[in-house]
C-alpha positions in Angstrom: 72.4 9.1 28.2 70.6 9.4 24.7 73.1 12.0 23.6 75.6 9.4 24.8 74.4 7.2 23.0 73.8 8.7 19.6 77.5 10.5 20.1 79.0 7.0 21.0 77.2 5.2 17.5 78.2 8.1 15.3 81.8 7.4 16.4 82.9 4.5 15.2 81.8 1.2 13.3 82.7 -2.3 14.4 81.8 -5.5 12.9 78.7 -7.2 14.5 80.8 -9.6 16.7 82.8 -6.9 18.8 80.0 -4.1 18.4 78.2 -6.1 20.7 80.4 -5.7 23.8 82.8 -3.3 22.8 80.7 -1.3 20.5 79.6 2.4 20.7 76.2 1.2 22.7 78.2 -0.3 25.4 80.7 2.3 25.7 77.6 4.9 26.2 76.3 3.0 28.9 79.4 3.0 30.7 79.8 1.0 33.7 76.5 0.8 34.8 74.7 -2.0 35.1 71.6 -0.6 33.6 70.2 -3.3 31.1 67.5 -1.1 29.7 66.9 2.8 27.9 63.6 4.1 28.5 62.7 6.8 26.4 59.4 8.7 27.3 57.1 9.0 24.0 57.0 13.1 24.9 60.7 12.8 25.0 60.8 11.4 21.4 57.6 13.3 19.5 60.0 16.9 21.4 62.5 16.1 19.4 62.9 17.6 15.7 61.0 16.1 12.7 64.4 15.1 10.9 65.5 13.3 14.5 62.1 11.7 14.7 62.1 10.1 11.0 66.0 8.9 11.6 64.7 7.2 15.2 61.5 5.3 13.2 63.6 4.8 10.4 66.2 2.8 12.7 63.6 1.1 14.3 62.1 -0.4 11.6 65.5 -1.6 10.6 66.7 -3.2 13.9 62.8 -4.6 13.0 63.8 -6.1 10.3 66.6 -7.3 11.2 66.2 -9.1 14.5 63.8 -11.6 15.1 60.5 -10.5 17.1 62.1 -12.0 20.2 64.2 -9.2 20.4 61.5 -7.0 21.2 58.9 -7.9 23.8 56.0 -5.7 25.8 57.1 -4.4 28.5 55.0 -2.0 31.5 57.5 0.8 32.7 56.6 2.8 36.1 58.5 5.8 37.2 60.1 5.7 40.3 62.2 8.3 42.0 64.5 8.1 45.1 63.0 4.4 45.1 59.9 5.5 45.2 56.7 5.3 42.9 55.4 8.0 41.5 53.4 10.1 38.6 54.7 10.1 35.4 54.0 14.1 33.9 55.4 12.8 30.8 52.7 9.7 30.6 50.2 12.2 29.5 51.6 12.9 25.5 47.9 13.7 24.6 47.0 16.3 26.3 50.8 18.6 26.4 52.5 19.8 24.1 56.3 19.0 23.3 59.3 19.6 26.2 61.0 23.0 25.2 64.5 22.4 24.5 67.4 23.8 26.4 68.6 27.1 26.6 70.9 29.1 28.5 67.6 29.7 31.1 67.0 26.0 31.5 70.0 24.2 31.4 
């Protein structure tokens, strides 16, 4: 969904009224209902340096931008096929960054 995501934004521009609902954010979520993107902090420190500095750099924009509101603590536990379980991506510390994909991985 990321890729959909950044694909979707890189896309087009819209004015701030329509890029709300009809913008390149909604269209990447599709039609689910999903309200939220959780992005694992392995995920993000895997990806390139240049990716990395253009994710902070965006965050500290949307930042400044919106009010604190707009950005509240939240707790996030995996789950999978309903279920709780471990997160192997919870421990950042102590692994080093997910290998990217290649023909042997997908």
């Amino acid at each position: 969904m990321a890729d959909q995501l950044l694909t979707a934004a890189m896309d087009r521009a819209e004015s701030p009224q329509s890029a709300y609902a009809h913008g390149p954010v909604w269209d990447a979520f599709g039609l689910t209902r999903a309200a939220y993107l959780v992005v694992p902090r392995r995920t993000l420190q895997s990806m390139p340096l240049e990716w990395q500095q253009r994710f902070v750099a965006l965050m500290d924009e949307a930042h400044a931008h919106l009010p604190a509101e707009a950005f509240p603590d939240y707790t996030v536990q995996r789950q999978e096929r309903g279920r709780f379980t471990t997160d192997p991506l919870r421990d950042y510390r102590h692994t080093g960054p997910i290998a990217p994909k290649d023909s042997s991985n997908g």
